[in-house]
PATOR-593159 format. One record per residue (C-alpha): residue in three letters; chain; x, y, z. Coordinates in Angstrom, 3 decimals. Layout:
PATOR-593159
NODE  aa ch       xx       yy       zz
NODE ALA  A        X        Y        Z
...
END
This chain:
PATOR-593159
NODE  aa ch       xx       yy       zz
NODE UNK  A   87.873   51.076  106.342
NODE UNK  A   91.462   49.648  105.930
NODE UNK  A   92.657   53.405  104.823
NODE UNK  A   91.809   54.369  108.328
NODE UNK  A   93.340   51.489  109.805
NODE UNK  A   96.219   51.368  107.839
NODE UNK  A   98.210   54.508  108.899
NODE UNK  A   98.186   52.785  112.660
NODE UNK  A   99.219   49.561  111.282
NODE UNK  A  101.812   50.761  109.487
NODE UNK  A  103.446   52.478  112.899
NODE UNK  A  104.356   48.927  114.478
NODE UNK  A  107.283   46.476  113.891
NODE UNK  A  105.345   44.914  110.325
NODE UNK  A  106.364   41.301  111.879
NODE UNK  A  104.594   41.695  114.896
NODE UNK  A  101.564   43.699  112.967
NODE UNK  A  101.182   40.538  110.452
NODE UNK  A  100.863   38.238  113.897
NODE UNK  A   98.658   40.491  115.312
NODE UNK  A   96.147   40.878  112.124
NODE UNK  A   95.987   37.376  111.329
NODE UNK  A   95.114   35.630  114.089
NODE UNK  A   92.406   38.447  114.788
NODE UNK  A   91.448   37.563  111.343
NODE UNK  A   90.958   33.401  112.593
NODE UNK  A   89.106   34.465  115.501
NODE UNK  A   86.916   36.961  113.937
NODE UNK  A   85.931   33.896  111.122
NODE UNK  A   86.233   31.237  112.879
NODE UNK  A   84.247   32.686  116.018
NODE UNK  A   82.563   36.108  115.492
NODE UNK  A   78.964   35.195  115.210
NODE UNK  A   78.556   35.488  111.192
NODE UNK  A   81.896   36.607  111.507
NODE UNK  A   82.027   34.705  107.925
NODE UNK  A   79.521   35.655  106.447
NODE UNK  A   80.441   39.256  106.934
NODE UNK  A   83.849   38.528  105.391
NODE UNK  A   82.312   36.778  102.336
NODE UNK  A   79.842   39.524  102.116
NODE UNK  A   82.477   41.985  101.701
NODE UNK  A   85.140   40.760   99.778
NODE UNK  A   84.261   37.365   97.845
NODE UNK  A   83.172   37.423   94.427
NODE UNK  A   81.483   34.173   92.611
NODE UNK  A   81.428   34.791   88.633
NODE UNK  A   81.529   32.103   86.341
NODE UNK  A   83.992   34.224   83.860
NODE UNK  A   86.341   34.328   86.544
NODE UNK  A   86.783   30.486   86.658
NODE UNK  A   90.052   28.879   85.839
NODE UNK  A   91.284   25.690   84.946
NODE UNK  A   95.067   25.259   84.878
NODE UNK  A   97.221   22.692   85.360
NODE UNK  A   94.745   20.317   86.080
NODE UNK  A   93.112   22.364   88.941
NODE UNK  A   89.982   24.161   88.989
NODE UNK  A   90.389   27.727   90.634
NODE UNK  A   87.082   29.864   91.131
NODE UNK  A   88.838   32.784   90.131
NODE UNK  A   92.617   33.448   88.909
NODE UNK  A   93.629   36.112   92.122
NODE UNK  A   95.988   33.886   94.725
NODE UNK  A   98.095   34.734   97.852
NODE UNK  A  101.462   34.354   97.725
NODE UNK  A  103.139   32.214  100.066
NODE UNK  A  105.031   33.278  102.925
NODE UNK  A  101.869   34.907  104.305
NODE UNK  A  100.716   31.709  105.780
NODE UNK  A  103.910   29.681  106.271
NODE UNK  A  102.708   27.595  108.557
NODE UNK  A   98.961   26.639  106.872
NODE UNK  A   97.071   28.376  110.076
NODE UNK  A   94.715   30.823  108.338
NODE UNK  A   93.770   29.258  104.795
NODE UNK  A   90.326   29.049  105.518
NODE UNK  A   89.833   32.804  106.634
NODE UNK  A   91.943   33.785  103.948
NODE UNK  A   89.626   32.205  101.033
NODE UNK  A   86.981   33.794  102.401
NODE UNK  A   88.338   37.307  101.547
NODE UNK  A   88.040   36.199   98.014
NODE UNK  A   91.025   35.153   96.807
NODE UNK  A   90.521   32.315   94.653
NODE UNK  A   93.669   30.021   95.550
NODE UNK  A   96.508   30.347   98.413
NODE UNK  A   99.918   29.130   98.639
NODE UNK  A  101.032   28.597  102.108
NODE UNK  A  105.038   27.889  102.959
NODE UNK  A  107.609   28.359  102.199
NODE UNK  A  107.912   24.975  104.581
NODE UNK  A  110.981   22.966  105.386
NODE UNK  A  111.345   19.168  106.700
NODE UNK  A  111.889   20.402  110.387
NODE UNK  A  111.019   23.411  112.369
NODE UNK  A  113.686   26.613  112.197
NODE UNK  A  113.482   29.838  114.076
NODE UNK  A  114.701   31.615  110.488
NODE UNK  A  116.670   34.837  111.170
NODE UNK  A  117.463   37.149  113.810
NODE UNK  A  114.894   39.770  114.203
NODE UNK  A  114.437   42.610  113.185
NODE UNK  A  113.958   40.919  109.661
NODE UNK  A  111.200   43.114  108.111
NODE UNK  A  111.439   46.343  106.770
NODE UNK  A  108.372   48.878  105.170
NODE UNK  A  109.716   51.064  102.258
NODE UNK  A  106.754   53.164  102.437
NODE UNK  A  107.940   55.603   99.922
NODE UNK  A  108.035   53.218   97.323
NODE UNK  A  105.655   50.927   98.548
NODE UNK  A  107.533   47.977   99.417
NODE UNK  A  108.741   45.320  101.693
NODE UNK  A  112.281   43.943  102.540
NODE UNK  A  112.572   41.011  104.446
NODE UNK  A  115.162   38.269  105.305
NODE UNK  A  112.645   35.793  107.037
NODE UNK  A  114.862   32.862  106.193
NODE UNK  A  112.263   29.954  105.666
NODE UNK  A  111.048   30.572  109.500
NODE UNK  A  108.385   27.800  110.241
NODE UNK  A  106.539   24.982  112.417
NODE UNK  A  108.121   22.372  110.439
NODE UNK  A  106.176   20.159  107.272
NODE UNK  A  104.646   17.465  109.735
NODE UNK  A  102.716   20.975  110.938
NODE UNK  A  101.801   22.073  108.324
NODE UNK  A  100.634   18.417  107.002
NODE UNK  A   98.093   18.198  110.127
NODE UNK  A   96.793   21.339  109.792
NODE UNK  A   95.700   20.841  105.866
NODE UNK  A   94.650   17.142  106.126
NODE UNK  A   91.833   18.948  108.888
NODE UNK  A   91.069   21.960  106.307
NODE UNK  A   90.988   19.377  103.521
NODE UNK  A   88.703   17.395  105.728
NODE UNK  A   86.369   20.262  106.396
NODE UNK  A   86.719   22.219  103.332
NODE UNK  A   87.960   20.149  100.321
NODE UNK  A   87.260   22.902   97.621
NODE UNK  A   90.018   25.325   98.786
NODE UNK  A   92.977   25.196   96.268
NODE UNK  A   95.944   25.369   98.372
NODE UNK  A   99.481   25.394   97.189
NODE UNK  A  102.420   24.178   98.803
NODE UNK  A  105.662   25.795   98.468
NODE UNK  A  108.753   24.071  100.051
NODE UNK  A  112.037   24.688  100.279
NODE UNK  A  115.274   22.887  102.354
NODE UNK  A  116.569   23.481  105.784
NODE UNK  A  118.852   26.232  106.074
NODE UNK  A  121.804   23.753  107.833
NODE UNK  A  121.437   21.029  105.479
NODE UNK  A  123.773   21.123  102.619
NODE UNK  A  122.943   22.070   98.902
NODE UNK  A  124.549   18.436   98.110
NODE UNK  A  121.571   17.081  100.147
NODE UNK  A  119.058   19.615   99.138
NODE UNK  A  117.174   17.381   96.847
NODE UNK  A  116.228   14.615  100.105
NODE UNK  A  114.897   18.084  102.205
NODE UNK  A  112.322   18.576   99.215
NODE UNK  A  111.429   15.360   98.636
NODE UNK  A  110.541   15.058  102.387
NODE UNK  A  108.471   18.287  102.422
NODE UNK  A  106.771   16.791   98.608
NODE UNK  A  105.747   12.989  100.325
NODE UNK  A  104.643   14.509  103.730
NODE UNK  A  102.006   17.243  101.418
NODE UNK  A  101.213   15.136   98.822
NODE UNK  A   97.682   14.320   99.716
NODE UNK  A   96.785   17.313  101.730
NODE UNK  A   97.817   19.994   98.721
NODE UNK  A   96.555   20.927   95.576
NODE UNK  A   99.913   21.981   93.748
NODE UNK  A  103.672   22.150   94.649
NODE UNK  A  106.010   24.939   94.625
NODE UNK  A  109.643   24.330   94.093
NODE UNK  A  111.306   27.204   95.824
NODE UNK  A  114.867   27.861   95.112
NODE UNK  A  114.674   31.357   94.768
NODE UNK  A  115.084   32.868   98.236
NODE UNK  A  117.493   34.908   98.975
NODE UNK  A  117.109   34.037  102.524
NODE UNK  A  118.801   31.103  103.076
NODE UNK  A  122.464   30.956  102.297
NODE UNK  A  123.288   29.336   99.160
NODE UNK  A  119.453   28.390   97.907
NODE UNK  A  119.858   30.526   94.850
NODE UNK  A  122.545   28.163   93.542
NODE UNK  A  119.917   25.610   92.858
NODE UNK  A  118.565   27.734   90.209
NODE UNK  A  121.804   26.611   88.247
NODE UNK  A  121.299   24.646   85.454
NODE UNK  A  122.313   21.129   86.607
NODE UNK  A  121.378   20.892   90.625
NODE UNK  A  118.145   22.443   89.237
NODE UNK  A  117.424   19.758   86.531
NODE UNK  A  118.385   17.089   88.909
NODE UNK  A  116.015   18.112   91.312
NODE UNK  A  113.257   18.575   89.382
NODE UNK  A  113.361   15.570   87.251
NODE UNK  A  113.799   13.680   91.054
NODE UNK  A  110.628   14.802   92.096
NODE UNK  A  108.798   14.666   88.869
NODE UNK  A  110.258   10.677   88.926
NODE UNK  A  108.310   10.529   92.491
NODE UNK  A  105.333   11.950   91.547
NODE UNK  A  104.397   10.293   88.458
NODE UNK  A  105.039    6.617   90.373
NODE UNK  A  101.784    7.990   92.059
NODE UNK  A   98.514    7.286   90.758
NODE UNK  A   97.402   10.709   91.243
NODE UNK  A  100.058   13.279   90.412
NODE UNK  A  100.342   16.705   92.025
NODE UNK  A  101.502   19.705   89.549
NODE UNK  A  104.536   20.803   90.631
NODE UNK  A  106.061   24.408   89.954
NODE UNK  A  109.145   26.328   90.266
NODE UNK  A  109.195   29.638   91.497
NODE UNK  A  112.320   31.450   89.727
NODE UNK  A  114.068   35.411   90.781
NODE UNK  A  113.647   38.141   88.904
NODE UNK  A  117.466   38.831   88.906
NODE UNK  A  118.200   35.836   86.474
NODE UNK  A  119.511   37.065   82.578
NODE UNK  A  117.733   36.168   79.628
NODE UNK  A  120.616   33.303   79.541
NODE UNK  A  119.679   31.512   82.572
NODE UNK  A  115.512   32.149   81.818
NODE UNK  A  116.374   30.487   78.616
NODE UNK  A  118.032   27.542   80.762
NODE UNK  A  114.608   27.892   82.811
NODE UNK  A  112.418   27.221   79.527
NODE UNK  A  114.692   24.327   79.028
NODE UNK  A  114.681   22.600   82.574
NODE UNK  A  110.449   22.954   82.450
NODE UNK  A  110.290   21.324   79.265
NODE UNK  A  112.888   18.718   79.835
NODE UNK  A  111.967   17.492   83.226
NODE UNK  A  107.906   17.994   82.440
NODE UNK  A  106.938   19.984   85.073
NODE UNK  A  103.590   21.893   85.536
NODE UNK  A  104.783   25.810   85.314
NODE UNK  A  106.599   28.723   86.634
NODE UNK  A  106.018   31.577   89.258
NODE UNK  A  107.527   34.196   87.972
NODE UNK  A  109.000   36.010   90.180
NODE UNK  A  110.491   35.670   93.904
NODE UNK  A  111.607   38.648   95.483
NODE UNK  A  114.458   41.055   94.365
NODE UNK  A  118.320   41.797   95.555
NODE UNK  A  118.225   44.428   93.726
NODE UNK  A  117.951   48.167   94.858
NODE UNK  A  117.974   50.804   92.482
NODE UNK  A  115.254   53.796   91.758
NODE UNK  A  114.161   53.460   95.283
NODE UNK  A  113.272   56.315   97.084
NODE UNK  A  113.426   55.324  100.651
NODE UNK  A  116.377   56.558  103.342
NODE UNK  A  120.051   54.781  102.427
NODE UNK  A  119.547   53.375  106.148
NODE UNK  A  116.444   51.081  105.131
NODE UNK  A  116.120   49.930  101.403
NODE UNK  A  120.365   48.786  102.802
NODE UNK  A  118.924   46.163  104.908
NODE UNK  A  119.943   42.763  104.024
NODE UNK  A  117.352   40.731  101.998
NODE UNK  A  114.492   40.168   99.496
NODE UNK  A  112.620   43.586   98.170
NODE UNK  A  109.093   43.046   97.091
NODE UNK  A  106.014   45.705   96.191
NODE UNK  A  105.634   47.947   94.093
NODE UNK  A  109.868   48.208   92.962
NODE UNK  A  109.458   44.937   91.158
NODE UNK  A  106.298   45.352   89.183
NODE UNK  A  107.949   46.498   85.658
NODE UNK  A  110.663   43.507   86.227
NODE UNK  A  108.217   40.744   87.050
NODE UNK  A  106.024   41.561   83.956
NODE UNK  A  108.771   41.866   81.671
NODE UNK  A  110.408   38.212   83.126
NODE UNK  A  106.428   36.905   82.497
NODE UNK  A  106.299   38.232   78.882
NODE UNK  A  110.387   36.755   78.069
NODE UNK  A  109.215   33.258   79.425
NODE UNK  A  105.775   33.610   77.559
NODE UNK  A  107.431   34.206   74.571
NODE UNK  A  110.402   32.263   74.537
NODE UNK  A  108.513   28.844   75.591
NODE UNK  A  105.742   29.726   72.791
NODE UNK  A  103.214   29.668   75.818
NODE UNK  A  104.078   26.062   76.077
NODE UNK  A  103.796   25.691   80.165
NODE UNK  A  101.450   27.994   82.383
NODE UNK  A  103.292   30.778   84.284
NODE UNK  A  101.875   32.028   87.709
NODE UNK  A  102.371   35.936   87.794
NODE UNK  A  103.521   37.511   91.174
NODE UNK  A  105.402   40.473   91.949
NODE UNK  A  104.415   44.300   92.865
NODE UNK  A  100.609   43.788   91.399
NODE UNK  A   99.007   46.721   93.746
NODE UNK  A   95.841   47.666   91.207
NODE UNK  A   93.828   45.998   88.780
NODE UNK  A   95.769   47.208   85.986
NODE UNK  A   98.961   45.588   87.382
NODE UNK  A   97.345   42.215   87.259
NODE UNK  A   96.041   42.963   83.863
NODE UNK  A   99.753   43.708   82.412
NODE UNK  A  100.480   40.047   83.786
NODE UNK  A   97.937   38.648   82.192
NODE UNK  A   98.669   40.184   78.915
NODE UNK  A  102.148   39.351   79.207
NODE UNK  A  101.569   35.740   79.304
NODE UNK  A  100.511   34.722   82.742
NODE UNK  A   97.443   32.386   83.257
NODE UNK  A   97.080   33.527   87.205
NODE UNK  A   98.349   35.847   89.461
NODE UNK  A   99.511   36.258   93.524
NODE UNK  A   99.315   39.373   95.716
NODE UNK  A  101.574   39.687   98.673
NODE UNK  A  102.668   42.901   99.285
NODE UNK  A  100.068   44.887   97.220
NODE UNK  A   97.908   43.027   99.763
NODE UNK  A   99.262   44.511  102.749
NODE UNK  A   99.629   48.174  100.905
NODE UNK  A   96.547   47.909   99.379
NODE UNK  A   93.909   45.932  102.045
NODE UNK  A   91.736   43.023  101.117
NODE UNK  A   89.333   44.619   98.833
NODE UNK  A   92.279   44.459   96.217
NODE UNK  A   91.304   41.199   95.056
NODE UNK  A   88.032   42.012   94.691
NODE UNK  A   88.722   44.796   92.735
NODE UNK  A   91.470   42.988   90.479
NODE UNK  A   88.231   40.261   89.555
NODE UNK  A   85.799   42.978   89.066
NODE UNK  A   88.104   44.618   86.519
NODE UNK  A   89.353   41.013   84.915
NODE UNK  A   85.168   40.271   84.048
NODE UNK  A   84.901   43.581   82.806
END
């Protein structure tokens, strides 16, 4: 079905298309009589083997959606119900932003990719909190993720307060936290991957969250264009400050071996799909190895078949996250990737 569909998809603006799919997705689940059942029918798997527990958190199978999918927490339940076994919604920020000018998504269809310079567009965290205290509510066995980042006009010398914000408005309403400083969105994020801001950051919220009673994992979600000097610093900072993990990796700057026109793999911004699979695996393996498997590590990053998700998992990751192998690929990628991970 979604090889027929997908050649007309794939002829509109991919922004608008994503709009357009998703919310036809809610209604169709949320409304369609057994519009859920039909979805579940179809896509989600239940297999005991599949079952995870990392981090503290119990995940019916180890197949997740990346965030900026959902940035705004509005289609988590529909989403589940195509199988995936966790999802990750953000990247969210203390108050609502427009994020960049549009046009600010680009198909590489010869090398099945995605560029996009989003820039942390969203309905702000107190949004996002509502919506998940409701799904939470109704649905407490969906493992959601939150991913936050800072605005883009507040300062990296106030960076730290943005997160914290975004970390004490989720806290009860999400099952994990993402650290995101890897963006190349937002002018300037990157720079908290440095050494210092990074530690301080990290070792801030890790100070909040273990005044709680309950404590939330949190993770950081690093680039793929870091050296094997600054992943080493990355084993370091996760050891030192205590945190949960790493998702390994955020989209790419970089743009060689593509194949697509000069005019469209120039655009400004992050490259994900298939360009970044080799990269990602080989940044989950260095990690893996380096750290002695001490912390989990997420895997994420051009995983379009089963086989893709396998490499991750050899290479040292405990889970993985689809994004744009999802939108290449269609929904019965998950389902595929578990089938093949029970085999």
């Amino acid at each position: 079905m979604y090889r027929i569909i997908k050649p007309i998809f794939f002829k509109f603006d991919p922004e608008n298309v994503h709009h357009f799919v998703v919310k036809r997705l809610k209604w169709f689940h949320d409304y369609f009589p057994l519009g859920k059942t039909i979805l579940r029918s179809s896509y989600d798997i239940h297999l005991k083997g599949l079952e995870r527990e990392v981090f503290g958190v119990k995940f019916k199978n180890p197949v997740g959606l990346a965030a900026g999918f959902d940035k705004n927490g509005e289609y988590v339940e529909a989403l589940s119900n195509l199988g995936f076994g966790f999802i990750e919604v953000g990247t969210v920020t203390p108050l609502p932003q427009p994020g960049n000018d549009k046009p600010r998504m680009f198909r590489l269809q010869d090398d099945n990719a995605i560029i996009n310079r989003m820039g942390f567009n969203n309905k702000g965290v107190d949004v996002m909190a509502e919506r998940l205290r409701l799904l939470k509510d109704k649905d407490p066995d969906i493992v959601v993720g939150g991913n936050i980042g800072k605005n883009k006009n507040t300062p990296n010398e106030d960076a730290v307060s943005d997160y914290i914000k975004c970390f004490d408005r989720l806290f009860d309403v999400v099952d994990y936290f993402v650290v995101n400083v890897s963006s190349p969105n937002t002018p300037g994020l990157r720079a908290l991957q440095e050494k210092e801001p990074l530690k301080e950051l990290l070792n801030t919220l890790q100070q909040r969250n273990l005044k709680n009673d309950i404590s939330r994992p949190i993770l950081l979600k690093i680039a793929p264009d870091l050296t094997n000097e600054q992943l080493d610093d990355i084993v370091e900072i996760v050891q030192e400050t205590g945190i949960a993990g790493v998702i390994a990796t955020n989209t790419t700057i970089d743009r060689n071996g593509l194949y697509t026109e000069e005019k469209v793999k120039s655009e400004m911004g992050g490259l994900s799909g298939k360009p970044l699979t080799q990269r990602s695996t080989e940044v989950i393996r260095y990690l893996s190895e380096k750290s002695n498997k001490s912390f989990p590590i997420i895997g994420v990053g051009g995983i379009h078949s089963p086989q893709d998700a396998k490499d991750k998992i050899e290479a040292g990751a405990v889970l993985v996250q689809l994004y744009t192998g999802f939108i290449y690929e269609g929904p019965g990628l998950v389902k595929r990737i578990c089938k093949e991970l029970i085999s």
